[in-house]
C-alpha positions in Angstrom: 39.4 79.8 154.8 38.8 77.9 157.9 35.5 75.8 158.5 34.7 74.8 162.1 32.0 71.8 162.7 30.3 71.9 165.7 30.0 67.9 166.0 25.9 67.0 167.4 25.1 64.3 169.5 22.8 61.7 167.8 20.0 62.0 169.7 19.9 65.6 169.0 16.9 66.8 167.0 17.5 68.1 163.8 15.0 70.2 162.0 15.0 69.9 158.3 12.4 72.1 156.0 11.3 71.2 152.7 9.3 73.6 150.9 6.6 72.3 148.7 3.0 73.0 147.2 0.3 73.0 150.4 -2.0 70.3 148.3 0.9 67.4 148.7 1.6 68.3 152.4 -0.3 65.8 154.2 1.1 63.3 151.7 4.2 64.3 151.9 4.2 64.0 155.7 2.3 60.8 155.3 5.1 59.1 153.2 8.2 60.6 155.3 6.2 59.7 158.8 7.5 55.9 157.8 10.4 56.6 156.0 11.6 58.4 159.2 10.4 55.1 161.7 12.1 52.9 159.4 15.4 54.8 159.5 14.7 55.1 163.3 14.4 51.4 163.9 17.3 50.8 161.3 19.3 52.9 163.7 18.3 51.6 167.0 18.4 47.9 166.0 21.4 46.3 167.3 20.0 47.5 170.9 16.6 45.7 170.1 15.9 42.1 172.4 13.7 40.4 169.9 12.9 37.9 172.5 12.0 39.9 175.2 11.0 43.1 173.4 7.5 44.3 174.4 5.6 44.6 171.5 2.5 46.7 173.1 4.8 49.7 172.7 4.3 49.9 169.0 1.9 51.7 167.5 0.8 50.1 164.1 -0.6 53.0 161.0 -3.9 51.3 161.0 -6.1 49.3 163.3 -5.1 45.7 163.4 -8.1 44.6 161.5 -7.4 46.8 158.6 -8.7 45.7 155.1 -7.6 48.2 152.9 -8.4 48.7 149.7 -5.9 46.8 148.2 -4.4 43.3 147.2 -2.8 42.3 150.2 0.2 41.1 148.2 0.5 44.7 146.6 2.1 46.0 149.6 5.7 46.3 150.2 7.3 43.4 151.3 8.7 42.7 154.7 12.3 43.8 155.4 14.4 43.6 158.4 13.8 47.2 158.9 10.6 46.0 159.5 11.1 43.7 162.5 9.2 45.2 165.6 6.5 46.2 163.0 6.2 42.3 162.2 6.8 40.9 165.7 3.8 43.2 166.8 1.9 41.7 164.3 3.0 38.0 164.9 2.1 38.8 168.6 -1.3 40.4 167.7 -2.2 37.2 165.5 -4.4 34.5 167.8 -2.6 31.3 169.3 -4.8 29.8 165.8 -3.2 32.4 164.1 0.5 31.9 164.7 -0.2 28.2 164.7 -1.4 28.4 160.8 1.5 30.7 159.9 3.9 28.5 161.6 2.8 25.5 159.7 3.5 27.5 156.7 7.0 28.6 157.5 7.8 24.9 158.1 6.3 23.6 155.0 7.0 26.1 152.7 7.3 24.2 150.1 3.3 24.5 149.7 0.5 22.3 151.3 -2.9 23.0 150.6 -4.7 25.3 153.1 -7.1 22.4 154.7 -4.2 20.3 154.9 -2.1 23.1 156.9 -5.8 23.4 158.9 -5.3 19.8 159.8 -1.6 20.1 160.5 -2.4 22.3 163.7 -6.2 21.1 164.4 -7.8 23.8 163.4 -11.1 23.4 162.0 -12.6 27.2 161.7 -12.9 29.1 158.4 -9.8 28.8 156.7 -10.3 32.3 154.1 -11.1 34.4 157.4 -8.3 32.3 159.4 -5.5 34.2 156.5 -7.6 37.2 156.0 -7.4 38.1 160.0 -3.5 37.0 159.7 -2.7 39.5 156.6 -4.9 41.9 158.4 -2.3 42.2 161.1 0.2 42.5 158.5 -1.9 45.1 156.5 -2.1 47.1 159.4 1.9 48.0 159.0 1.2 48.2 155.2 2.8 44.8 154.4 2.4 41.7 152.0 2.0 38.3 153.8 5.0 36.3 153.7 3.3 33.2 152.0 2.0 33.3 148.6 -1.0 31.4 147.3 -1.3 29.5 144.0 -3.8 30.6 141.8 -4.2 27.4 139.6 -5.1 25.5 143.1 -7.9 27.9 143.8 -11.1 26.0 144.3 -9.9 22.4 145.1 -11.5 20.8 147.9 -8.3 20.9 149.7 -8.2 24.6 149.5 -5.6 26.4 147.7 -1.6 25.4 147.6 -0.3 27.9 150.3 4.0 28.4 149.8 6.5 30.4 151.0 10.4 31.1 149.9 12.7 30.7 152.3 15.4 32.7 150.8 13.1 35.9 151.0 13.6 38.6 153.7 10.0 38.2 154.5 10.2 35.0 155.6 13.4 35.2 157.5 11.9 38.0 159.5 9.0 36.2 160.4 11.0 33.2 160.8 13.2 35.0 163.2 10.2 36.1 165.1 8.8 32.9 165.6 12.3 31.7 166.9 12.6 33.9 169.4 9.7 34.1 170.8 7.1 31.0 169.5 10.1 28.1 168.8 7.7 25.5 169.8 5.5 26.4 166.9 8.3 25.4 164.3 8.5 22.1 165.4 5.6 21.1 163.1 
């Protein structure tokens, strides 16, 4: 018996059916739709500039001010699979924003959120400062990359904000902010 493969060309399309029950369908196609961009920018990565990558090209799941209906920190965790996702929503942050964020990746060993305010001058709301900054990241259905200590909430300080710098969420974003905001790790 003699098998002959015909080999395809990568960037061939490949149709692949799945039969299952029509009330799961738009799920279904729901959950694979980012599956499949994840294994598409998985695959197309070591061709990606992350400094001079235009970020307008992607098109995030949800508005950038999504809320959700969920705890922020419920949603998967950034990856490096993840990385045009997250630079779109570093660059879609305000200049306040990515200030506050980058005060966080260079202190992460936790500073309480007026103090990180006063870091980078800010002097707005600090809750709607990090809710606009995880709504950017909710709108790709992921976690912030800083944690919050519970036991803090309600000082006058605000509450302990802290990040791990061994995690792949904050290596991502720190990798963002690298490459394309350096001067806002010198804080």
């Amino acid at each position: 018996m003699t098998t002959t493969t015909t080999p395809i060309n990568p960037d061939d399309l490949v149709a692949i059916t799945t039969v299952i029950p029509a009330r799961i369908a738009t799920q279904y196609q729901q959950s694979n739709a980012d599956l499949v961009a994840r294994l598409l920018a998985d695959a197309t990565s070591d061709t990606f500039d992350l400094a001079t990558w235009d970020s307008s090209t992607y098109t995030a799941p949800h508005t950038a001010n999504h809320r959700g209906d969920e705890d922020a920190w419920s949603l998967p965790a950034i990856t490096t699979a993840d990385l045009k996702p997250a630079c779109w929503a570093v660059d879609n942050w305000t200049d306040t924003g990515r200030r506050l964020a980058g005060a966080i990746l260079t202190h992460p060993e936790g500073m309480h959120s007026r103090d990180i305010a006063d870091l980078v001058d800010y002097t707005g709301g600090i809750p709607s400062a990090f809710r606009a900054i995880a709504g950017r990241l909710r709108a790709i259905d992921r976690a912030p990359f800083w944690f919050g200590d519970v036991e803090s909430r309600g000082n006058e300080r605000g509450q302990i904000l802290s990040a791990r710098p061994e995690s792949e969420p904050y290596k991502v974003v720190w990798s963002i902010f690298e490459a394309r905001y350096p001067e806002l790790l010198n804080s």
